[in-house]
C-alpha positions in Angstrom: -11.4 -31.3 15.5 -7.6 -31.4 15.1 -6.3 -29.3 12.2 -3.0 -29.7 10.3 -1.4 -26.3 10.2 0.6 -28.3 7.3 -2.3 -28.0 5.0 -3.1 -24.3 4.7 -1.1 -22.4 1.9 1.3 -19.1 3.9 -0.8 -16.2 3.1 0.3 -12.7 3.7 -2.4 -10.0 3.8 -1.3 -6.6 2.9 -3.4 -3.4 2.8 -2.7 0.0 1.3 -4.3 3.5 -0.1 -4.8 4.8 -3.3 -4.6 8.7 -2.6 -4.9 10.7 -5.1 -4.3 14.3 -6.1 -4.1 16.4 -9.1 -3.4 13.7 -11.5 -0.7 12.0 -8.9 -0.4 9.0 -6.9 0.5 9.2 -3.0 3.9 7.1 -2.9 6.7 6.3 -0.7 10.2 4.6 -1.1 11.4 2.3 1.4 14.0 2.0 3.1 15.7 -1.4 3.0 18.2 -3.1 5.6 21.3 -5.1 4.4 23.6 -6.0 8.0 24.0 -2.4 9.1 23.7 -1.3 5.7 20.5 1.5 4.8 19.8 1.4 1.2 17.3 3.9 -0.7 14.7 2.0 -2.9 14.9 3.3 -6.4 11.0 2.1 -7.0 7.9 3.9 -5.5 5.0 2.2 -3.7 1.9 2.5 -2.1 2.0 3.2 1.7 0.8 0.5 3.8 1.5 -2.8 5.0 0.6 -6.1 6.8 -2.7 -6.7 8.2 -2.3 -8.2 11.6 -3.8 -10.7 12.8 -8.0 -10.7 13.1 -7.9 -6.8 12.2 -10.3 -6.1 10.1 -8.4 -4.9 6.4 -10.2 -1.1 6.9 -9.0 -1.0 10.5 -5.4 -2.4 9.0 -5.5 0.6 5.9 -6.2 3.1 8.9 -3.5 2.1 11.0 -0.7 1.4 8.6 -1.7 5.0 7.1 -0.9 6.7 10.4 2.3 4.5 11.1 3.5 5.9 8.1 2.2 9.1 7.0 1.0 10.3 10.5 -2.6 10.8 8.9 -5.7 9.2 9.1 -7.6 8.3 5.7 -11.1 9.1 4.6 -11.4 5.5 3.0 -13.5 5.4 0.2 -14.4 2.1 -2.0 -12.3 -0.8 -2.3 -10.8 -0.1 -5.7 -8.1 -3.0 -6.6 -7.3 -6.7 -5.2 -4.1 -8.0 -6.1 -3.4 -12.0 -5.7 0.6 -13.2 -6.4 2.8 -15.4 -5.3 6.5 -14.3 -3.7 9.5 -16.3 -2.4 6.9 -18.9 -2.4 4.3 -17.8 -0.1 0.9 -16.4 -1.6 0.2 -12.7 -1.3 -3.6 -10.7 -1.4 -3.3 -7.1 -1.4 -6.6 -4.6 -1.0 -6.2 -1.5 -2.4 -8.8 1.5 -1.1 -9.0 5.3 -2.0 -8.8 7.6 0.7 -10.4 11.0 -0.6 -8.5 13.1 2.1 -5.6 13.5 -0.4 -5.2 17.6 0.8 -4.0 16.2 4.2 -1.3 14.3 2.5 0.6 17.2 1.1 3.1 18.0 3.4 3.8 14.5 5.4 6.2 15.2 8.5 7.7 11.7 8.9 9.1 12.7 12.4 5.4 12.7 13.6 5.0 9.2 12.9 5.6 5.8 14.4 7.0 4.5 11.6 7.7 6.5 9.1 11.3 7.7 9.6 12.5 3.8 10.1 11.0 2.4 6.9 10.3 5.7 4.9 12.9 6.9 2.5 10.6 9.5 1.1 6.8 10.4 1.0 5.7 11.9 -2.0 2.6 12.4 -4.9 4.4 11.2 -7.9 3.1 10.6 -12.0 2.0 7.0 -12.3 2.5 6.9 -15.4 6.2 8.3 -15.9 7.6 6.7 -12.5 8.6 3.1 -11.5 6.0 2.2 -8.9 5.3 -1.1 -8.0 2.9 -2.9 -8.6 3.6 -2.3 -11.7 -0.6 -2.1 -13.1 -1.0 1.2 -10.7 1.3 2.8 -13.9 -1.1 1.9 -16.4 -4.7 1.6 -14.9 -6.7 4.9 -15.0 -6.7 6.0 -11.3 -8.9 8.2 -11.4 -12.0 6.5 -13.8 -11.1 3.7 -10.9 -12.2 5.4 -8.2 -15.1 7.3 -10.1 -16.8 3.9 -11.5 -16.8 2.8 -7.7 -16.0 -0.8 -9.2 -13.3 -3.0 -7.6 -11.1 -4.8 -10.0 -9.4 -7.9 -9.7 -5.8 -8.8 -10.9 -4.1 -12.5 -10.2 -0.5 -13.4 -11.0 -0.4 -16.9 -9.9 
C-alpha cells in the first residue's frame, strides 16, 4: 500500500512535568535565538520538549527532564492533554506529575545536556501570580489535579 504523506495533518508531540512543591510550579524560561542575538523569555514554562520519533511519551518526559534539569522524574499520572494549533501545524502536549519535586530544588544547569543552551532560568514559581504558558496551568488547581488522579482534556482548535 502506497501512502500519501500529503494527507496526514503536521503534528508535533510535546511532553513535559508538572512538579510541584509547596504550593509552586517547577518552571523554566527559555532562551531564544535571533541571528547571533540571545534573548531572555519574559514568560515561564514547563520544562520539556519534543517527543522523538517512536519514543514512547514517558520515555520522552524522562529524557527531556534530564536534558534540562539533570534529574530524573518519579512520573506520576498523566494529569493534562493539551490540543492547539500553531503557525499552522497541530500541536498535543501530555502533561505528567513527577512527585520527586525535593530533587528539583537546587537545579545546576552546568550538569545538564541541555540546559545551559536553552535554559534561561530554572525555578518553582506561583502559578497563579506569574505569566506561565500555557496559560490554564495559572488557573487550574494543581494540586486537586494531581490528587483526583483524573486527566483533563483542553482543545484550542
Amino acid at each position: 500500500m502506497i501512502v500519501d504523506e500529503s494527507y496526514y495533518p503536521k503534528r508535533r508531540v510535546t511532553v513535559r512535568a508538572i512538579v510541584l512543591h509547596q504550593g509552586k510550579l517547577l518552571c523554566v524560561r527559555q532562551k531564544h535565538y535571533d541571528g547571533n542575538i540571545i534573548t531572555e523569555s519574559d514568560v515561564w514554562c514547563l520544562p520539556g520538549g519534543g517527543l522523538e520519533l517512536d519514543e514512547p511519551i514517558t520515555d520522552g518526559v524522562r529524557r527531556e527532564m534530564v536534558e534540562e534539569t539533570g534529574v530524573e522524574p518519579v512520573l506520576g499520572n498523566l494529569l493534562y492533554v493539551q490540543q492547539f494549533k500553531y503557525d499552522g501545524i497541530e500541536s498535543l502536549e501530555f502533561f505528567f506529575e513527577a512527585t520527586n519535586a525535593e530533587d528539583y530544588l537546587k537545579v545546576d544547569l552546568s550538569k545538564t545536556t541541555h540546559g545551559e543552551v536553552e535554559i534561561a532560568e530554572v525555578a518553582f514559581v506561583d502559578p497563579k501570580t506569574t505569566k506561565i504558558l500555557p496559560e490554564f496551568l495559572m488557573t487550574e488547581d494543581l494540586p486537586a489535579a494531581a490528587a483526583s488522579g483524573q486527566t483533563k482534556f483542553f482543545s484550542f482548535l
